[in-house]
C-alpha positions as CSV (number, residue, x, y, z in Angstrom):
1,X,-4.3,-16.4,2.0
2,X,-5.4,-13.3,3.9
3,X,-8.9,-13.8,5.7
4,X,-8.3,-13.3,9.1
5,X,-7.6,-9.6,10.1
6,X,-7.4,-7.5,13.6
7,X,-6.6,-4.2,14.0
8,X,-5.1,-3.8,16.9
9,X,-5.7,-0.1,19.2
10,X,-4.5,1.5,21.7
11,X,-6.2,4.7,24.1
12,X,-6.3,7.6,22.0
13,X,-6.4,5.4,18.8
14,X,-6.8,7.9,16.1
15,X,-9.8,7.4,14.2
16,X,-9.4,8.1,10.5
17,X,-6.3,4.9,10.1
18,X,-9.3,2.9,11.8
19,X,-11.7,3.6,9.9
20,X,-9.3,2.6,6.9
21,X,-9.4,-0.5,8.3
22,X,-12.7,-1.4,8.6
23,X,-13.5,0.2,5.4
24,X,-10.8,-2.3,3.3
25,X,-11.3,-5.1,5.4
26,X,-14.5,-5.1,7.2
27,X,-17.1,-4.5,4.9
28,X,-19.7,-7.4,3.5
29,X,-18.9,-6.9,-0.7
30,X,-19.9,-10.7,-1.0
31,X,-22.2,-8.9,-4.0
32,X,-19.5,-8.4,-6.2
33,X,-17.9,-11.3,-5.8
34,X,-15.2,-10.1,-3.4
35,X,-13.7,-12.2,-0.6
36,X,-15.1,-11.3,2.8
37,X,-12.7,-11.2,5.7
38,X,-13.2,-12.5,9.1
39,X,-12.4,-8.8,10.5
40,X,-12.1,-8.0,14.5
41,X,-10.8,-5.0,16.7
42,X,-9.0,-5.6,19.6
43,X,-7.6,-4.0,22.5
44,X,-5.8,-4.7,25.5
45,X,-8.7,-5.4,27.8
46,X,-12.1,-7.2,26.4
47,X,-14.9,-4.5,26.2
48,X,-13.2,-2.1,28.0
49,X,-14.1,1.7,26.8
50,X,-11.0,3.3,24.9
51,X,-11.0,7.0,23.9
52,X,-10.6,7.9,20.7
53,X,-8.7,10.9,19.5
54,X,-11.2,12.9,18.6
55,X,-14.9,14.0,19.3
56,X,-14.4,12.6,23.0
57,X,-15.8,9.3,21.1
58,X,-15.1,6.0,23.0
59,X,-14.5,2.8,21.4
60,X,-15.4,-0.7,22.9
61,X,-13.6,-3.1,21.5
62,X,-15.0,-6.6,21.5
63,X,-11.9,-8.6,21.9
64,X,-8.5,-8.6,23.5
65,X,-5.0,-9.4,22.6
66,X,-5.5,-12.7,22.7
67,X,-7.7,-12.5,19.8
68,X,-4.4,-11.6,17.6
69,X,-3.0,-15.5,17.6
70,X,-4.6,-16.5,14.2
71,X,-4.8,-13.8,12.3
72,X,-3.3,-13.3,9.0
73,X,-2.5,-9.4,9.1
74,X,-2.2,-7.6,12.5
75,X,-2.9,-3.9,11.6
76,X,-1.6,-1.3,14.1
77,X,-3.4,2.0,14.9
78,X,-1.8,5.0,15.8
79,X,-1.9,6.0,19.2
80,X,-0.8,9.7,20.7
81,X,3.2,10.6,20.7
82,X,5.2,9.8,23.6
83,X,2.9,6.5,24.3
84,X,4.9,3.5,24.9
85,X,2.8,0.6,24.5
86,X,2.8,-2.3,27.1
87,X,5.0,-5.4,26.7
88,X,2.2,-7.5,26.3
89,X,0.6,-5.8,23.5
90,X,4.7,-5.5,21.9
91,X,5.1,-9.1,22.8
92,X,2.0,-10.2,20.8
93,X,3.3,-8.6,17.5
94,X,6.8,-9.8,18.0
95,X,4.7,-13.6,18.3
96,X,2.7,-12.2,15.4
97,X,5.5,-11.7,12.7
98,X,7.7,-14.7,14.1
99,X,4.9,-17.5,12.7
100,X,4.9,-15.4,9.6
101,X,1.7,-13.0,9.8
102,X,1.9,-10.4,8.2
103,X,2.4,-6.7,10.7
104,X,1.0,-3.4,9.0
105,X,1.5,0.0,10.9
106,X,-0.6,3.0,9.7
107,X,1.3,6.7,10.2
108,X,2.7,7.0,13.2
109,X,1.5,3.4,14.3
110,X,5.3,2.4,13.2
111,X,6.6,3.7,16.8
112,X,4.8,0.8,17.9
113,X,6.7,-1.7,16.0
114,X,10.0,0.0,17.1
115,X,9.2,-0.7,20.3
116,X,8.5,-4.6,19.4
117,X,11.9,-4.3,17.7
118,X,10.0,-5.3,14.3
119,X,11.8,-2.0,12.7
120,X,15.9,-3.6,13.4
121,X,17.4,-3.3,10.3
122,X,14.1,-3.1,7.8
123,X,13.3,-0.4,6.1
124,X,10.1,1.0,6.8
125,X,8.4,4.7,6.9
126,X,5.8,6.8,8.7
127,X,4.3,10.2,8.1
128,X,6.9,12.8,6.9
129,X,6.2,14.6,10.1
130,X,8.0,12.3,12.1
131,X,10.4,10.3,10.0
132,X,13.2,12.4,11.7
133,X,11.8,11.0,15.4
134,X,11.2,7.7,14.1
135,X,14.8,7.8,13.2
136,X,16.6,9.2,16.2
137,X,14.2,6.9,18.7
138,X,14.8,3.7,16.5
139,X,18.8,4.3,14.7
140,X,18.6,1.0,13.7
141,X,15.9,1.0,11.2
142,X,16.3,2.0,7.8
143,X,13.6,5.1,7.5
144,X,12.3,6.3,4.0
145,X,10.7,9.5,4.9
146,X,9.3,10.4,1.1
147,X,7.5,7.1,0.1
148,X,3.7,5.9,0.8
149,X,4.4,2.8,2.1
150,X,7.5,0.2,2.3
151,X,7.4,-3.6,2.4
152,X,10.3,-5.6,4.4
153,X,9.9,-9.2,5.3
154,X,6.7,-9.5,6.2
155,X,6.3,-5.4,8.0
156,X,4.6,-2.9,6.4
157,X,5.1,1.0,7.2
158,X,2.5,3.3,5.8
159,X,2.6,7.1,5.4
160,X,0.4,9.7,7.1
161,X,-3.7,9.5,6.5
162,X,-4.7,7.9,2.9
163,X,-1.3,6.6,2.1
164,X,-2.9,4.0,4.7
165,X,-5.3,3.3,2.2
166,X,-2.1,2.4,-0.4
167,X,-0.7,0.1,1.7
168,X,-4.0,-1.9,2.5
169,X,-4.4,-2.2,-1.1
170,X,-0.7,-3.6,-1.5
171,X,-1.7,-6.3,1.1
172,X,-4.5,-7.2,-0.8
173,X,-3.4,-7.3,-4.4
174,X,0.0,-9.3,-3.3
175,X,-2.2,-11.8,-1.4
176,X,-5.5,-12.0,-3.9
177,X,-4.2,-10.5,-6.5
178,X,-4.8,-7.3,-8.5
179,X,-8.5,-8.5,-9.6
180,X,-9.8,-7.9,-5.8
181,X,-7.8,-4.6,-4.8
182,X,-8.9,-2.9,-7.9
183,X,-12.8,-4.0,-6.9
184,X,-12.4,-2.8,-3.4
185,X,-10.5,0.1,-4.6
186,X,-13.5,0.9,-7.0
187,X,-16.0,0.3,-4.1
188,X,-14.0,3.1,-2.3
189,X,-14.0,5.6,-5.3
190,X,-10.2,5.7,-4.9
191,X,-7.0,5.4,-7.4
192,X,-6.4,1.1,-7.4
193,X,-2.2,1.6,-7.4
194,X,-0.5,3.8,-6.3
195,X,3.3,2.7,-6.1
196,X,5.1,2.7,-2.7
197,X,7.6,4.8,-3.6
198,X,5.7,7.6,-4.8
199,X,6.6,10.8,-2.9
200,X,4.1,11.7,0.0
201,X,4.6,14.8,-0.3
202,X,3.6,16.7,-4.0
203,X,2.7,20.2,-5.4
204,X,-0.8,19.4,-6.9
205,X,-2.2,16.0,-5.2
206,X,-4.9,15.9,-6.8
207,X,-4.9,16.9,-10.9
208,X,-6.4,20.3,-11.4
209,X,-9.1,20.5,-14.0
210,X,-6.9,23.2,-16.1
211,X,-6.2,23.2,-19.7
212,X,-2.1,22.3,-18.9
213,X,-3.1,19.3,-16.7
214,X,-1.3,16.4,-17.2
215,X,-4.4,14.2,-16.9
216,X,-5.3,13.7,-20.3
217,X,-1.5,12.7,-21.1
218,X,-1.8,10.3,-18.8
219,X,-5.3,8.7,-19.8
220,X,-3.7,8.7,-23.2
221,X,-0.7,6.9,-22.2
222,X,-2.9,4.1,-20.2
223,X,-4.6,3.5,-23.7
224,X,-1.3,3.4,-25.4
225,X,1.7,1.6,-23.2
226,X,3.1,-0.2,-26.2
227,X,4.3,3.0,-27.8
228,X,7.6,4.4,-27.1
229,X,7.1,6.3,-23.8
230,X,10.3,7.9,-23.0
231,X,10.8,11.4,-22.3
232,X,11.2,12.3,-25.0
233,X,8.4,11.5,-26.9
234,X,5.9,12.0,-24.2
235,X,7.3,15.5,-23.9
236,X,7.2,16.0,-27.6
237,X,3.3,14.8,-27.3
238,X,2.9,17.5,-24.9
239,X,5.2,20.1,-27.1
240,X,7.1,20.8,-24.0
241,X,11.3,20.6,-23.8
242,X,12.2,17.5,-21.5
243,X,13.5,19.5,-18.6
244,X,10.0,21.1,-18.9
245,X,8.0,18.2,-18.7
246,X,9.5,16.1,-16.0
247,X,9.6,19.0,-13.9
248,X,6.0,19.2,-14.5
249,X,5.4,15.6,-14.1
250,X,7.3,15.1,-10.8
251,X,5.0,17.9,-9.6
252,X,2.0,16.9,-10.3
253,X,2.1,13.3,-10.2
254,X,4.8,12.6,-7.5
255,X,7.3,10.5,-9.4
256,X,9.2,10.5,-12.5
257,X,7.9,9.8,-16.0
258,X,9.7,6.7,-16.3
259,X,8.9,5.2,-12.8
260,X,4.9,6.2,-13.9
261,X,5.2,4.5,-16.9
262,X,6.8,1.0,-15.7
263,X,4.3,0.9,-12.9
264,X,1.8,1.6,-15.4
265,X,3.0,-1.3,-17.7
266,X,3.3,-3.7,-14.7
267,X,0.0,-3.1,-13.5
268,X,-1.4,-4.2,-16.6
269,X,0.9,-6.8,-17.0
270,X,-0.9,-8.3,-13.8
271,X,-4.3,-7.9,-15.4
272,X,-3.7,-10.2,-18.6
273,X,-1.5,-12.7,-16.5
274,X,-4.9,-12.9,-14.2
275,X,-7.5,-12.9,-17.0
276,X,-5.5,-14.7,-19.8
277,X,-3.3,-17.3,-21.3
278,X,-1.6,-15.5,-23.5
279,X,2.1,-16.5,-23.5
280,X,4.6,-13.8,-21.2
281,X,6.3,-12.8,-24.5
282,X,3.3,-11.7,-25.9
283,X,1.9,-10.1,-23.1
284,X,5.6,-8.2,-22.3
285,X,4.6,-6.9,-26.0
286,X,1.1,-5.7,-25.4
287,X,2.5,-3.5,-22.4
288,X,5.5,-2.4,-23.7
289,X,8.5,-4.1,-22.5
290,X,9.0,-5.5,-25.4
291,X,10.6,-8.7,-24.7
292,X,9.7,-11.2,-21.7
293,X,13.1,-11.2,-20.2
294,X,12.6,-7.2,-19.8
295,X,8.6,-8.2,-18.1
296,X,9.9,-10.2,-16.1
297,X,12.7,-7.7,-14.4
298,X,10.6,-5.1,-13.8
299,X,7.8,-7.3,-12.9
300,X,9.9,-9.1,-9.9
301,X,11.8,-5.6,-8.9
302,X,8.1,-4.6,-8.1
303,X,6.0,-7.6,-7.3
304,X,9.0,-9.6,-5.8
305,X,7.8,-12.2,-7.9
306,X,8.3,-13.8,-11.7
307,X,5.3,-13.4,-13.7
308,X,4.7,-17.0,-14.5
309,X,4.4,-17.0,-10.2
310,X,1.8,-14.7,-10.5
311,X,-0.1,-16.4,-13.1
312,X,-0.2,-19.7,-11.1
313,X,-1.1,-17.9,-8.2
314,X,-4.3,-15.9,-9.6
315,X,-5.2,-16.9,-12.7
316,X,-8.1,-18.9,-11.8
317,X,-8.3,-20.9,-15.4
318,X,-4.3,-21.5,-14.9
């Protein structure tokens, strides 16, 4: 269970992926009935001043590395280019991940973990900026320059700035389940899921309020998962060709249709295994996979678990 998390900083830590931090997991939301987390920042040396990397700010954190030994999630900060961080503040992640806690770098925070080795043959990512360096430095780990975040064996890489925000939410939903990410998410006005592999970088981020927006497609299709999504028809819905429409759709959403959609479906899939007891077959209907066996292979291709897993885990009348 994740409660205990430190985020761990270096001088120069940069102050937006900390922030993150303490705004997933340090903030009291007791009031809505989401779980509080025993959350601490650490550096190397107990209350001694680091400088932040920007507004000449200084940051005095209260504990030091030892402070790292029972937590659940270490969380690394990034720290400026060319640092290399001391062994003892390597050697405490290397302990960290070896009794299975879980290691989480934000942006470029994944040099860090190359350093500690943690990278060896995993795949992992970092901000598209400096995949290419992360590569060359580290030729042993496996980078994915284009995603948001990647999950290997108990490391995860993040993107640049809010993908941060993605993969803190990943944590959370595959520890407590989707029921408590979406809250926080909601606390934090942002989107609850966004898949890991969407790209990082896309034409229109955010949906422009035009009338050729995809957005109210997509609302529809949230209200309507059991109908046949393909291509094809969603195109049709839009009276665009195919080639048309998934060109748009890449663009604006970052992904393909068909990767949206089965997200979509699996996302929902989560809800009704957490709230319900409806039987998987039924609930494989409802979302539009039709049959349980088909629910079931999407669902562990994503959530690296079966769904009846998932229901034992969070259903809390299961």
């Amino acid at each position: 269970m994740l409660k205990d998390v430190v985020a761990l900083v270096l001088p120069g830590v940069a102050s937006f992926e900390l922030g993150v931090l303490c705004e997933v997991f340090g903030l009291d939301r007791s009031d809505d009935g989401l779980p509080n987390y025993d959350f601490a920042v650490a550096g190397l040396v107990p209350g001694e001043p680091v400088p932040m990397s920007t507004g000449g700010q200084l940051l005095t954190p209260a504990y030091g590395l030892d402070r790292v030994a029972t937590a659940d999630l270490v969380a690394v900060t990034p720290f400026p280019d060319g640092t290399h961080p001391p062994d003892a503040y390597l050697e405490v992640l290397r302990a960290a991940h070896a009794r299975g806690a879980w290691v989480l770098s934000l942006c470029t925070a994944a040099f860090a973990l190359g350093h500690a080795g943690l990278l060896d043959d995993r795949d992992c990512t970092t901000h598209w900026r400096h995949a290419a360096a992360l590569q060359q430095r580290f030729p042993r780990a496996r980078v994915e320059p284009n995603v948001l975040y990647v999950e290997d064996d108990g490391i995860v890489t993040s993107a640049g700035t809010a993908a941060g925000i993605d993969a803190c939410l990943h944590l959370v939903r595959t520890e407590q389940g989707s029921a408590v990410a979406n809250g926080i998410a909601r606390r934090m006005v942002v989107p609850p899921h966004r898949e890991g592999g969407q790209a990082q970088y896309i034409s229109v981020p955010v949906a422009a309020c035009t009338s050729d927006s995809l957005a109210p497609l997509l609302d529809w299709i949230m209200d309507n998962l059991a109908e046949d999504l393909s291509v094809e028809c969603l195109a049709a819905h839009v009276h665009q060709s195919e080639r048309t429409f998934a060109r748009r759709f890449r663009a604006e959403v970052g992904t393909t249709p068909h990767k949206w959609v089965t997200a979509q479906r699996v996302a929902e899939a989560e809800r009704l295994l957490e709230t319900g007891d409806e039987p998987v077959e039924r609930i494989a209907q409802q979302v539009g996979f039709g049959t349980a066996a088909v629910l079931r292979h999407h669902f562990v291709r994503l959530r690296r678990t079966s769904p009846l897993s998932y229901r034992r885990t969070f259903n809390q009348s299961a």
